[in-house]
ZATI-505521 format. One record per residue (C-alpha): residue number from 1; x, y, z; residue in one letter; chain. Coordinates in steps of 0.05 Angstrom, whole numbers, plus 5000, padded with zeros to 4 digits. Example, Ala and Ser with C-alpha at 12.3 -4.5 7.8 and 13.67 -1.06 7.14 Angstrom:
2
<vexlo pos="1" x="5246" y="4910" z="5156" code="A" unit="A"/>
<vexlo pos="2" x="5273" y="4979" z="5143" code="S" unit="A"/>
This chain:
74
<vexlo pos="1" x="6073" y="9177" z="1282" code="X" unit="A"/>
<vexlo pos="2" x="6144" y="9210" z="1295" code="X" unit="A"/>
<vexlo pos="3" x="6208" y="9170" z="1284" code="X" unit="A"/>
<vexlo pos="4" x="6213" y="9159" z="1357" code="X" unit="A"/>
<vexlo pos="5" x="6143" y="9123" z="1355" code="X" unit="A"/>
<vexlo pos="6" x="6160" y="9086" z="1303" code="X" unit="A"/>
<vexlo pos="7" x="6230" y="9065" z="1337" code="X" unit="A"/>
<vexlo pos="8" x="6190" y="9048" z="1399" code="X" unit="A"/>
<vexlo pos="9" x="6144" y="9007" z="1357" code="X" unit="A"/>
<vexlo pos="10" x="6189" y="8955" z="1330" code="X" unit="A"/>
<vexlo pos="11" x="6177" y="8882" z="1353" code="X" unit="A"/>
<vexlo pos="12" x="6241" y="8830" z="1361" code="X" unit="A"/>
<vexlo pos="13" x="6235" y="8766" z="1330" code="X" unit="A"/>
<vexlo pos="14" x="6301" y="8714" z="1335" code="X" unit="A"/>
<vexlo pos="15" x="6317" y="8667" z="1270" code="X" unit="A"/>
<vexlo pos="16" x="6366" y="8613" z="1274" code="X" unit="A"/>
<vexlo pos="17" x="6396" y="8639" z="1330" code="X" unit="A"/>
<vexlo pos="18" x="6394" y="8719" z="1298" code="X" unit="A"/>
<vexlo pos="19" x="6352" y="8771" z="1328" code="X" unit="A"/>
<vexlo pos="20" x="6317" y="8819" z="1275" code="X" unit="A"/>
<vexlo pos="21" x="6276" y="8885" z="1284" code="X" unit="A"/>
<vexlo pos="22" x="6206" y="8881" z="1249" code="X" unit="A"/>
<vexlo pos="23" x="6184" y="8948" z="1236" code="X" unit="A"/>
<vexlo pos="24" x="6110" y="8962" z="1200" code="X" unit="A"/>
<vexlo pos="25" x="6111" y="8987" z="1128" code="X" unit="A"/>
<vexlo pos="26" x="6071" y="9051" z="1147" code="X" unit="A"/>
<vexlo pos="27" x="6121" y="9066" z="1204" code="X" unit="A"/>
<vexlo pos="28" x="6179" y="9064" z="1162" code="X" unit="A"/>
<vexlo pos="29" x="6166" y="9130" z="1117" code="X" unit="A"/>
<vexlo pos="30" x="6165" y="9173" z="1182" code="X" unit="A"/>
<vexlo pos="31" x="6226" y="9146" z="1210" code="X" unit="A"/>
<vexlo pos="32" x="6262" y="9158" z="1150" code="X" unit="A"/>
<vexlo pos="33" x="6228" y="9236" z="1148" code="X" unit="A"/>
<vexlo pos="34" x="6256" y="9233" z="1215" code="X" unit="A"/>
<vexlo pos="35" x="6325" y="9220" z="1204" code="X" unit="A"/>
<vexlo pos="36" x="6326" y="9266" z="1142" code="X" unit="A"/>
<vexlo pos="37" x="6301" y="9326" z="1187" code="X" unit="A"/>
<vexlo pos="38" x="6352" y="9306" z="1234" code="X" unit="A"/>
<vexlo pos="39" x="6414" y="9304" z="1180" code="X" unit="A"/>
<vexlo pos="40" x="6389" y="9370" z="1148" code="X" unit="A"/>
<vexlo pos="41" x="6389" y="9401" z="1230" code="X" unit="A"/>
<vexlo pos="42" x="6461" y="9382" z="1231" code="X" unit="A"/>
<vexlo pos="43" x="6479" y="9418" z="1163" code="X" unit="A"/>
<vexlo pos="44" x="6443" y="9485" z="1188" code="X" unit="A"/>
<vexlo pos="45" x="6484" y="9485" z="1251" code="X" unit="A"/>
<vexlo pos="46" x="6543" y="9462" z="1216" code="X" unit="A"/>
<vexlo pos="47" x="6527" y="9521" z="1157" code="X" unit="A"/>
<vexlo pos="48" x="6510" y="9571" z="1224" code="X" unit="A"/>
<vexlo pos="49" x="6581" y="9547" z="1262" code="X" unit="A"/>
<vexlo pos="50" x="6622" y="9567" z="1192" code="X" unit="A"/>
<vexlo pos="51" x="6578" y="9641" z="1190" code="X" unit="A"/>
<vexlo pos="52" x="6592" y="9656" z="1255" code="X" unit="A"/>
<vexlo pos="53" x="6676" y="9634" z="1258" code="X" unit="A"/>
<vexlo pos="54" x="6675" y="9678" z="1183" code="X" unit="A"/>
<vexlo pos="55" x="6639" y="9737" z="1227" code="X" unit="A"/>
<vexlo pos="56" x="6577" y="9738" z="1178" code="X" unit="A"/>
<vexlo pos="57" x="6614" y="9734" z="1118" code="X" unit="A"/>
<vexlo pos="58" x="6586" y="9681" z="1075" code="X" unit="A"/>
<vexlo pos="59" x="6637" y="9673" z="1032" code="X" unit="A"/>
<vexlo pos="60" x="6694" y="9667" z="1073" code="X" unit="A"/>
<vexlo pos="61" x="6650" y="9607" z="1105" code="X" unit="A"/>
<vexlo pos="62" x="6645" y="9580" z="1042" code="X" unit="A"/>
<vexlo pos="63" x="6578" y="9590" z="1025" code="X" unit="A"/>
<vexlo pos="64" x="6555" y="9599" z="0950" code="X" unit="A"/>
<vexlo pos="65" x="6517" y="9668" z="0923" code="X" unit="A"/>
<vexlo pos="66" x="6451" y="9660" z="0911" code="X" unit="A"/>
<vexlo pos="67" x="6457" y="9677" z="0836" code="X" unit="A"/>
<vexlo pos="68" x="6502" y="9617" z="0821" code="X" unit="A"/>
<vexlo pos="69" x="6455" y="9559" z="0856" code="X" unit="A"/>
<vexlo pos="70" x="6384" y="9587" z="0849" code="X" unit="A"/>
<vexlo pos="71" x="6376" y="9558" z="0775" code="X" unit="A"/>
<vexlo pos="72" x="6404" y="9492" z="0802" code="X" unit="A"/>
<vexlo pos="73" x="6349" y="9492" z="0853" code="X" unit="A"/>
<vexlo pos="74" x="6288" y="9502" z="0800" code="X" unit="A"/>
């Protein structure tokens, strides 16, 4: 199921007067893959915006060299 399943899945139910989404157990992990893959989209634009306004140079954009971050990544 995508996130947008599982958003279209929810059921309502109103308590004293609140209303409340009820969304299944199983649907949840997807939705939350969902918005994850949707945050890290925004970072690579965001990462791809900087690149291209530092004319391909990755440092004036900010970005790190490999060597210093690829032990932090192992």
């Amino acid at each position: 199921m995508t996130g947008l399943e599982a958003l279209q899945s929810v059921q309502y139910v109103t308590v004293k007067g609140k209303r409340f989404v009820v969304l299944d157990a199983e649907d949840w992990e997807p939705l939350i893959e969902w918005l994850e893959a949707l945050e890290d989209l925004e970072i690579a634009r965001e990462a791809l915006v900087a690149l291209q306004r530092a004319r391909g140079d990755r440092e004036k954009a900010g970005w790190l060299p490999w060597e210093e971050i690829r032990g932090g990544l192992e």
